[in-house]
C-alpha positions as a printed Julia matrix, in Angstrom:
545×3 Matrix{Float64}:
 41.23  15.98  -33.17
 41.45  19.58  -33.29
 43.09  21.44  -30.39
 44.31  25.11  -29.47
 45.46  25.87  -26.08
 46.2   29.4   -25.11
 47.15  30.54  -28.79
 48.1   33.85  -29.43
 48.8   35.48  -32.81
 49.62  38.93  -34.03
 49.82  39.73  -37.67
 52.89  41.94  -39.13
 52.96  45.39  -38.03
 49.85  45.14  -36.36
 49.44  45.92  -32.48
 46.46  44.3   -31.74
 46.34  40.46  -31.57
 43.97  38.59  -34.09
 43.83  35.97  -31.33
 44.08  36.04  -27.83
 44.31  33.05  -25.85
 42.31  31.04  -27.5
 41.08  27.41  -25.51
 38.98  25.22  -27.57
 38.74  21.85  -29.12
 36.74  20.21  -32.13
 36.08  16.85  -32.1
 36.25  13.93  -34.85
 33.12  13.96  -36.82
 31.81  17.63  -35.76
 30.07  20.01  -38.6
 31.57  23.01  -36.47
 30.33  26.73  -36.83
 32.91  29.51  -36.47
 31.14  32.29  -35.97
 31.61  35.8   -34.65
 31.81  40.01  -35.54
 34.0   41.04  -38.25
 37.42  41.35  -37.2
 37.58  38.82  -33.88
 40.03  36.27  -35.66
 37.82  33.63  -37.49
 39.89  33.49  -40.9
 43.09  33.03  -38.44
 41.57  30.49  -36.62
 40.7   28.62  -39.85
 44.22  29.15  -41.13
 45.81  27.97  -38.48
 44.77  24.6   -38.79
 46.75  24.22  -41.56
 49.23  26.16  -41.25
 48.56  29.04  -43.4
 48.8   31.12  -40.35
 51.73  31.67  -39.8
 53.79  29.95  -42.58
 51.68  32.39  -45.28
 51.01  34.99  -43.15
 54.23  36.22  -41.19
 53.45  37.35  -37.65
 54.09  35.89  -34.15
 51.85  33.11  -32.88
 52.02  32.09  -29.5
 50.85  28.86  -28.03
 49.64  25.29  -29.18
 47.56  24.21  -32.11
 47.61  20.52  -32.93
 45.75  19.01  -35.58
 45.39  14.91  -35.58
 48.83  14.54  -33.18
 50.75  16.67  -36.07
 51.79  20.4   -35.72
 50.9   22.8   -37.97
 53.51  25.36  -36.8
 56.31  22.87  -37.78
 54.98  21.67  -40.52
 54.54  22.86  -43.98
 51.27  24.04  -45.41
 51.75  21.28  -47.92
 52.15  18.58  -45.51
 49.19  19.59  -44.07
 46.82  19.11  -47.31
 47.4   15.72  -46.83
 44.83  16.13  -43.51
 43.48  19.25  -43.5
 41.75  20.44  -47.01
 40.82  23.84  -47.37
 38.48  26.25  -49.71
 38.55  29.6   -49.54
 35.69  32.03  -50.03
 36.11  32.42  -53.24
 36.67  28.72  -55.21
 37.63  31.28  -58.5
 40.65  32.63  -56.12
 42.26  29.17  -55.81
 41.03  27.83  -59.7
 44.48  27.21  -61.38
 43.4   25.55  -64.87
 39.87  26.13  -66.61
 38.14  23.04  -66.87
 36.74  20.53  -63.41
 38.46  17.5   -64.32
 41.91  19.43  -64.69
 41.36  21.34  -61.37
 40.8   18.05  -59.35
 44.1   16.57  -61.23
 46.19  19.43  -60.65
 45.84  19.19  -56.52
 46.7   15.75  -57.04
 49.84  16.45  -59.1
 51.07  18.89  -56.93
 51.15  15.94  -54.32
 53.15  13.76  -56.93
 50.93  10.89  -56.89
 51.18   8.14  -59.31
 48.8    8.51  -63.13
 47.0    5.18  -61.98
 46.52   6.74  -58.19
 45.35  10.19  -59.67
 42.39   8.15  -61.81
 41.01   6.59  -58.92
 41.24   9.54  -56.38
 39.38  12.15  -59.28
 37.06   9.87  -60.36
 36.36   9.3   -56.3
 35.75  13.15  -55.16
 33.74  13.68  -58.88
 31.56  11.12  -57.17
 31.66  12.0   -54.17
 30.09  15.8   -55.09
 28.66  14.72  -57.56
 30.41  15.87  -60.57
 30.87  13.21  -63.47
 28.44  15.17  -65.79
 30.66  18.15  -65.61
 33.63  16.5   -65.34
 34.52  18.3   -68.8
 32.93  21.28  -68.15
 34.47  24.66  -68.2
 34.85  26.56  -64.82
 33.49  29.85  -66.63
 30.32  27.54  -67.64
 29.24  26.54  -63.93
 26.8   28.15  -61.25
 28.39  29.57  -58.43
 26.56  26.44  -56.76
 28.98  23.94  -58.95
 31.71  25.91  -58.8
 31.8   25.72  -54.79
 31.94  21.69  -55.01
 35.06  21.81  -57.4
 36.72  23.66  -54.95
 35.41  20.91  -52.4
 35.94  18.16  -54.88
 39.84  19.24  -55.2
 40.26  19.77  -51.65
 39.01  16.56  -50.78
 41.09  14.61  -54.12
 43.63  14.33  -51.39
 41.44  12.43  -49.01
 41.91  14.41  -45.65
 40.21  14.06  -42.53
 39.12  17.44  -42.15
 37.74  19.97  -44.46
 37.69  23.75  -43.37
 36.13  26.22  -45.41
 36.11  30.21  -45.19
 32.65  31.11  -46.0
 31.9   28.78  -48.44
 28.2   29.93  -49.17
 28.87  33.95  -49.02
 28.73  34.1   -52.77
 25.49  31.55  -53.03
 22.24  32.2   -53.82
 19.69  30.67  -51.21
 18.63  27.4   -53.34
 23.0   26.98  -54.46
 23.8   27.73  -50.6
 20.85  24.99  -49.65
 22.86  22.23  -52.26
 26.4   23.2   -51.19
 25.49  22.79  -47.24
 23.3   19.25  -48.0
 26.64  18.24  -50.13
 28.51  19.27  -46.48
 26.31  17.38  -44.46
 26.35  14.36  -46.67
 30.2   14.37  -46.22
 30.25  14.74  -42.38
 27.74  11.71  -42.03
 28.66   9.47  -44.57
 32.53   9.15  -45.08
 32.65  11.16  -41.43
 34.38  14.13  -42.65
 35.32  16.48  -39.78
 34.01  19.92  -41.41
 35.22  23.59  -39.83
 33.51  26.42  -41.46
 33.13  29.87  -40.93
 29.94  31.98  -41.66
 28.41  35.36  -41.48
 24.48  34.17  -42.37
 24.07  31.78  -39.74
 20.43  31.2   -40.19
 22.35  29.19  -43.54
 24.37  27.04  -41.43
 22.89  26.44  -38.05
 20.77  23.83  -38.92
 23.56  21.53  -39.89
 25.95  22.58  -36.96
 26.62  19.85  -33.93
 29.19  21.96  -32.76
 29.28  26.0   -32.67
 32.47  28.52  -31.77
 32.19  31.82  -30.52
 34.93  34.82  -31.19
 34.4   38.14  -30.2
 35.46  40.41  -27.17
 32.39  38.91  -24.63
 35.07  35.54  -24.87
 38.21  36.69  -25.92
 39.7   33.04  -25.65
 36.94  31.48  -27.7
 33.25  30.02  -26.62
 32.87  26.75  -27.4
 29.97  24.05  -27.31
 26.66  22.95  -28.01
 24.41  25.36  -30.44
 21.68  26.22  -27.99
 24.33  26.55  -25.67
 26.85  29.0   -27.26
 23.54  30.73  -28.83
 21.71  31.61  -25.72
 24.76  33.0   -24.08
 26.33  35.66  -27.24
 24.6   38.81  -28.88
 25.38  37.65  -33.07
 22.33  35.74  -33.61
 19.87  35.3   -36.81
 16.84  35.97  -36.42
 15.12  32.61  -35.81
 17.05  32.71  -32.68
 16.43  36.72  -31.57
 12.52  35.71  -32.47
 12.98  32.72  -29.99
 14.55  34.91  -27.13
 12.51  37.42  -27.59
  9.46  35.56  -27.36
 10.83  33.44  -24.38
 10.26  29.99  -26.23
 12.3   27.25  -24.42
 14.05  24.99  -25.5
 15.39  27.93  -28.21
 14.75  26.64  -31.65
 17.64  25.9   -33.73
 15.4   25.15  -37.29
 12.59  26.23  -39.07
 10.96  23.32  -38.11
 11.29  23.37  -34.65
 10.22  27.23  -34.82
  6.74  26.48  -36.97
  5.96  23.8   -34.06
  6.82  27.14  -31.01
  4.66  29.52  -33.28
  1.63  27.28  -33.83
  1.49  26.82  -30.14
  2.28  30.43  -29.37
 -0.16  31.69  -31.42
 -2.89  28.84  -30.31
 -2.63  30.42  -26.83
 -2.95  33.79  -28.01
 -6.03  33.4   -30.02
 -7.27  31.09  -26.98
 -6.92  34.45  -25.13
 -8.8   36.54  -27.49
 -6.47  38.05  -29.14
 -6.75  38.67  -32.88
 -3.48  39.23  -35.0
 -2.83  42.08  -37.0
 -2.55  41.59  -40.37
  1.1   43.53  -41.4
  0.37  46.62  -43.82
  1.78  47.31  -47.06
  4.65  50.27  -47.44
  2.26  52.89  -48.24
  4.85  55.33  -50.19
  5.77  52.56  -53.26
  5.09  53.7   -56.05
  4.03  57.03  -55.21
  7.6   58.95  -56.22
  8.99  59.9   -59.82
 11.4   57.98  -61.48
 15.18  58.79  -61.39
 16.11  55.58  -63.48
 14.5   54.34  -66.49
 14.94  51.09  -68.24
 12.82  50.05  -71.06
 12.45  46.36  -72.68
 16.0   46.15  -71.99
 17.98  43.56  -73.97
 21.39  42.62  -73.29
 23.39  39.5   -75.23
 26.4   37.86  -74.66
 27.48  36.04  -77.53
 24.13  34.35  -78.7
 23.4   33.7   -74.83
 20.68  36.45  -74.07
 21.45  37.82  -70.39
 18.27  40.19  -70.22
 15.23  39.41  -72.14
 13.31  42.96  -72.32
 14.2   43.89  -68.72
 11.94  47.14  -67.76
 12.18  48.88  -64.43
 11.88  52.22  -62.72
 14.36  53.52  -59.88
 12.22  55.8   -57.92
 13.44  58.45  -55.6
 13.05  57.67  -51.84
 12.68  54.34  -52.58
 15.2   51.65  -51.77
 14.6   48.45  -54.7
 16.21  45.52  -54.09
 16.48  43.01  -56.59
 16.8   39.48  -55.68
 17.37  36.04  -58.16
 19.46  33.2   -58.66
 23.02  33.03  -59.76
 22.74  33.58  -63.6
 19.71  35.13  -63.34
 21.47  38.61  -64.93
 21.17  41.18  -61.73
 24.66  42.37  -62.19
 24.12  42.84  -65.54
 21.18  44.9   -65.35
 22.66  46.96  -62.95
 26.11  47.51  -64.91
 23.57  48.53  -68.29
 22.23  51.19  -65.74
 25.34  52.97  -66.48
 26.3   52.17  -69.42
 29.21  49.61  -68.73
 27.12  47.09  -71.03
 25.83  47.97  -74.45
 22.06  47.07  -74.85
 21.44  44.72  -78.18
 17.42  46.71  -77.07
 15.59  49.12  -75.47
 16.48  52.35  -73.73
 17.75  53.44  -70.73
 17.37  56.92  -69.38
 18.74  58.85  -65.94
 17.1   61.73  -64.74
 15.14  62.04  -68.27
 18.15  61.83  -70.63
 18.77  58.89  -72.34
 22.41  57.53  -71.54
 22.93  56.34  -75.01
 26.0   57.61  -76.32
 27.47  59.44  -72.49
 30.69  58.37  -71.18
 30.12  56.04  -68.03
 32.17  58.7   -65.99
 29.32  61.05  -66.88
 26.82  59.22  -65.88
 28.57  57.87  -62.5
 28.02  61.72  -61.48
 24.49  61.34  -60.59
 24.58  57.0   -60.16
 27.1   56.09  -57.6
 27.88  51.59  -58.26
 29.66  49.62  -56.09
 30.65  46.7   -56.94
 30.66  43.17  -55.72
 34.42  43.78  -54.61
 35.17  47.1   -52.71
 38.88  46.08  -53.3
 38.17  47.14  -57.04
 37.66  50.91  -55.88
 40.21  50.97  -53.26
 43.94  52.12  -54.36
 44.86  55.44  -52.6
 47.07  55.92  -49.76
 44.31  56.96  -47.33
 40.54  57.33  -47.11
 40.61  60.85  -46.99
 42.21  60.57  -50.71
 39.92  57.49  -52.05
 37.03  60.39  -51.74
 39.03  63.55  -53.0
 40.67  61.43  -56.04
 36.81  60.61  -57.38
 36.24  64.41  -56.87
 38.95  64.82  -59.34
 38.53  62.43  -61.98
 34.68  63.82  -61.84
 36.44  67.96  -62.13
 34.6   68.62  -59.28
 36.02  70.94  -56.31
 36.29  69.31  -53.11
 36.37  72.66  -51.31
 32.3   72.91  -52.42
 30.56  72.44  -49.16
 28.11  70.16  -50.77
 30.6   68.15  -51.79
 33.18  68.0   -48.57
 34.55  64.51  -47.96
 35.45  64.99  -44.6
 31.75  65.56  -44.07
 30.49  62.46  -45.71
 33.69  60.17  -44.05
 31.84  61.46  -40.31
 28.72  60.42  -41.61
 29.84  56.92  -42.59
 31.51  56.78  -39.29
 35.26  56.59  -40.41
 36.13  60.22  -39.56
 38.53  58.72  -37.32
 39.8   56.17  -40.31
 40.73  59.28  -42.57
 44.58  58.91  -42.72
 44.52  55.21  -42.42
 45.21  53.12  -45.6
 41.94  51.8   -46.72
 43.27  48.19  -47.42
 44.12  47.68  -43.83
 40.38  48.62  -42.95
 38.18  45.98  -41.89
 35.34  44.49  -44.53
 32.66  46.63  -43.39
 35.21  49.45  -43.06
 36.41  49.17  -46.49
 32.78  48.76  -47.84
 32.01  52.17  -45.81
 35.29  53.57  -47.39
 33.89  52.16  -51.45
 30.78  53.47  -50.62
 31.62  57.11  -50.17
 34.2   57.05  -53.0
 30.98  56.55  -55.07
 28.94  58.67  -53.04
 31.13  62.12  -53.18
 29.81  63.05  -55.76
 26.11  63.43  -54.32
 24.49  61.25  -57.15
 20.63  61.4   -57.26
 21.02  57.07  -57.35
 22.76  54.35  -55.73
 23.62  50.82  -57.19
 24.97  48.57  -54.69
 25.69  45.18  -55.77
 26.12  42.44  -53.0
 26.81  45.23  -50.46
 27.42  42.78  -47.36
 29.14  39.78  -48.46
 31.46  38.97  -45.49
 29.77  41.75  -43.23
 28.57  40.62  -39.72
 25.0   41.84  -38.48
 26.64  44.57  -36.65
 28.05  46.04  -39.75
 25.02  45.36  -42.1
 22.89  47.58  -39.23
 25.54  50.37  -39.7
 24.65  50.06  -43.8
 21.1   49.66  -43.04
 21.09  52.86  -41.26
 23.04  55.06  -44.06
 20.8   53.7   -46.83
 17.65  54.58  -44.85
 19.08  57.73  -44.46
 19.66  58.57  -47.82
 16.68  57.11  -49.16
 14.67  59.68  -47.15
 16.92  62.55  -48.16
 15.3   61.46  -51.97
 17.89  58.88  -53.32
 17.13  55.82  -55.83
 18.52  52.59  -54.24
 19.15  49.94  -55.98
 20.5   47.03  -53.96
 21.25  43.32  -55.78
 21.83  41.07  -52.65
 21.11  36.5   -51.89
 20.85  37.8   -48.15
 17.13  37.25  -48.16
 17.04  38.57  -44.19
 18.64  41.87  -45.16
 15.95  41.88  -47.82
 13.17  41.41  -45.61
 14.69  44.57  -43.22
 15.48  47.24  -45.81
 13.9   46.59  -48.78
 10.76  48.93  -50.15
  9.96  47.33  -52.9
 11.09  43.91  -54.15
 12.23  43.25  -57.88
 12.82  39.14  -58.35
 14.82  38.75  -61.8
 14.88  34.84  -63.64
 16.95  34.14  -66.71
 16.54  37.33  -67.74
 12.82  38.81  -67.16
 11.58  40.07  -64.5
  9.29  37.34  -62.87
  7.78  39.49  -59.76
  7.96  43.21  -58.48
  6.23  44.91  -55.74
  5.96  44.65  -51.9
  8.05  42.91  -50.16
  5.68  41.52  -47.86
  4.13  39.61  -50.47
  6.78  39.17  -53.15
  9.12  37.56  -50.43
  6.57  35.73  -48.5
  4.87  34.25  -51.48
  8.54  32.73  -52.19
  9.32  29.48  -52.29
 13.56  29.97  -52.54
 13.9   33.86  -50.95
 11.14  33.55  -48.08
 13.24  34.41  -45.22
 12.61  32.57  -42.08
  9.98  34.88  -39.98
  7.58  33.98  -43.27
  8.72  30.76  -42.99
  7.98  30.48  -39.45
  4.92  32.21  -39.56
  3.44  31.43  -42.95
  0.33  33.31  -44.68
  0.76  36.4   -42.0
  2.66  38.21  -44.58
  5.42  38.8   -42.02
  8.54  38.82  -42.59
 10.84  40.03  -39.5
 10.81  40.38  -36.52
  9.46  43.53  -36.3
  6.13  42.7   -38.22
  5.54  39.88  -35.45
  6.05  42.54  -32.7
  3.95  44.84  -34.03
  1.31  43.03  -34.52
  1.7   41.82  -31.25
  1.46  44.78  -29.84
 -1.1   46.07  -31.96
 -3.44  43.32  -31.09
């Protein structure tokens, strides 16, 4: 169905191919995983089936990609909708109108199909994701969960035969990720949808995956295959599948499932041996530092829709908090009232022991760096040297102050060898490295981060990992809003878990994330009532038993 032989494609002005030889085929009625480091092509893959690469794109692409006998090189984007539909990572970056019903019909018009054909082919994907009840919905209105089937729903108005999507649960809270991925798998079963998509947090997507594909430099032409195949034989793995090598079960789980049914035997024959299991301890230092961030019943409104329902939480120093919830549940609003960006309808807020009524956010960004969910929103110098030195001078700060040097801080976010480069041609983790110390130059006693590793592979979220555990034991408040329940479970001191606006559980993350039903990530899962939750705990229990 799907076929590349020997493809080859360079992007404008760049002097490194995206692809390089790439061999592979998907087959009719695959739910195929793209997966792979940041960087090794899996976006141009995607958008080569159809056609985006390189009819969007520029650039030179060598080779031959055919998609259902037609050619995507010689024909049109456009003609290609027809059998290849396509969401993006973002559904709000391809919205065009503002309500579901108008966003399905607008696909459909673009195709110039008949009033009495549109009727039947919108009311048919509204079924088919189920959508009637919000068929007159507004976009703004809609989880991020809902919003990721319109974009499905409009894609699929046009009835193709394959559906690719570009990280299509990146955005997604655990339980909306769970209902978008079900809504996938329903599609590749039932109507036989052929379904490409491309993911960082595989432990999201293997489950559902018959087919997996592998890009990085180990196979610069592509791996393709079976799961447990492709899995056993590359380094990027979640860790339900490091547990499983490292523990040398065979076959290597692919599901939670399979795993409980490895670690109830496991552990049988370890207890059989006399062993007994040590029980994981609690992070002895929460709690134990002052405060650097205050907030107090915090109330914020928008409209008459309350956001935060008397919100109170302390940011301690050497301490990093993350703070976990649903979509809607109002962590990036909490964390923009930490500086001021919303006003509070109650309660205070204080940093450092003054109360940041009344302060100019720039003031109070001095000592609480925030990044944002999009680094892009940060980035707009000429070079990363100047993204640092241009916050140095909107703060009057002198850049020539040794504490404050950004050359310094670039070597210890590992792009001293980025520093002339222009930060939008960066990689993601590059250009999150790049936002980060644009908001760090300043030496702020606090950090805010808010999805910090949306579209970051697990070698760049170790490189984070590794700077915030750094500056947390230099004294810094972290504050870190994240869905990534695994990244959670590795960095996290404490554990804050916000619903509709009140704070419904805070404290250590052993037990606030393996007590949960929606953000237990999967070593709890695996092993439930140990209180571990990664791999780590398991091995050093292991060893301490």
């Amino acid at each position: 169905m799907i076929e590349f032989k020997n493809v080859t494609f360079t992007y404008p002005g760049s002097t490194h191919p995206a692809l390089r030889g790439v061999t592979l085929e998907i087959k009719e009625g695959d739910l195929c995983l793209v997966m792979g480091p940041s960087g090794a092509g899996k976006s141009t893959l995607l958008r080569c089936i159809n056609g985006l690469v390189p009819h969007f794109s520029g650039g030179n692409l060598h080779g031959m990609v055919k998609v259902n006998g037609l050619d995507p090189v010689k024909l049109s984007p456009r003609e290609m909708s027809q059998t290849v539909g396509f969401v993006f990572q973002d559904p709000e970056a391809q919205f065009v109108v503002d309500r579901v019903e108008d966003e399905i019909a607008f696909s459909l018009e673009n195709a110039a199909l008949a009033k009495a054909d549109m009727e039947v082919r919108m009311q048919e994907a509204l079924q088919l994701l189920e959508l009637i009840p919000l068929r007159k919905r507004r976009l703004v209105t809609l989880s991020g969960g809902e919003r990721q089937r319109v974009a499905i729903a409009a894609a699929l108005a046009l009835r193709p035969s394959i559906l690719v999507l570009d990280e299509p649960t990146s955005q997604l809270d655990p339980t909306g990720a769970e209902e978008v991925l079900q809504t996938l798998l329903q599609l590749n079963r039932e109507p036989g949808l052929t379904v490409v998509l491309a993911e960082h947090r595989l432990e999201r997507v293997l489950p559902f995956a018959s087919r997996v594909i592998y890009l990085g430099d180990e196979f610069p032409s592509g791996l393709a295959g079976d799961p447990r195949q492709v899995l056993s034989s590359v380094p990027l793995n979640p860790p339900l599948i490091n547990l499983g090598k490292t523990l040398r079960w065979d076959p290597l789980p692919l599901t939670i499932e399979a795993a409980q049914a490895c670690a109830r035997q496991y552990l049988g024959e370890l207890r059989a041996s006399g062993l007994e299991l040590q029980q994981v301890n609690k992070i002895k230092h929460q709690g134990a530092n002052p405060a650097f961030i205050q907030a107090q019943a915090v109330q914020v409104n928008y409209g008459d829709i309350p956001a935060l329902r008397g919100v109170s939480l302390d940011l301690r120093r050497s301490e990093i908090t993350v703070l976990m919830g649903s979509n809607g549940a109002g962590k990036t609003t909490l964390m923009r009232s930490l500086i001021g960006l919303v006003p509070l309808q109650a309660g205070h807020i204080q940093v450092d022991g003054k109360d940041i009524s009344g302060r100019p956010v720039a003031e109070i960004c001095q000592q609480v760096g925030y990044l944002p969910q999009d680094p892009n929103a940060l980035l707009f110098a000429d070079s990363v040297l100047e993204e640092l030195a241009i916050t140095l001078r909107n703060h009057h700060l002198d850049p020539s102050d040794g504490a404050l040097n950004p050359t310094l801080l670039l070597e210890r976010l590992g792009l001293a060898d980025k520093s002339g480069s222009y930060p939008r041609d960066l990689s993601a983790g590059e250009r999150q490295r790049v936002a980060m110390g644009a908001v760090m130059v300043t030496r702020p006693g606090a950090l805010l981060l808010d999805e910090p590793t949306r579209g970051l592979d697990y070698g760049a979220k170790k490189i984070l990992l590794d700077i915030l555990h750094a500056w947390r034991d230099e004294g810094m408040a972290i504050l870190l809003v994240t869905h990534d329940v695994e990244l959670a479970a590795q960095v996290a001191d404490r554990v804050v878990l916000l619903e509709n606006g009140l704070v419904i559980a805070d404290g250590d993350p052993h037990e606030v994330l393996s007590n949960s039903p929606a953000f237990a990530p999967q070593v709890a899962r695996i092993f439930p009532g140990t209180g571990w939750i990664n791999i780590h705990d398991v091995m050093g229990s292991l060893d301490a038993s």
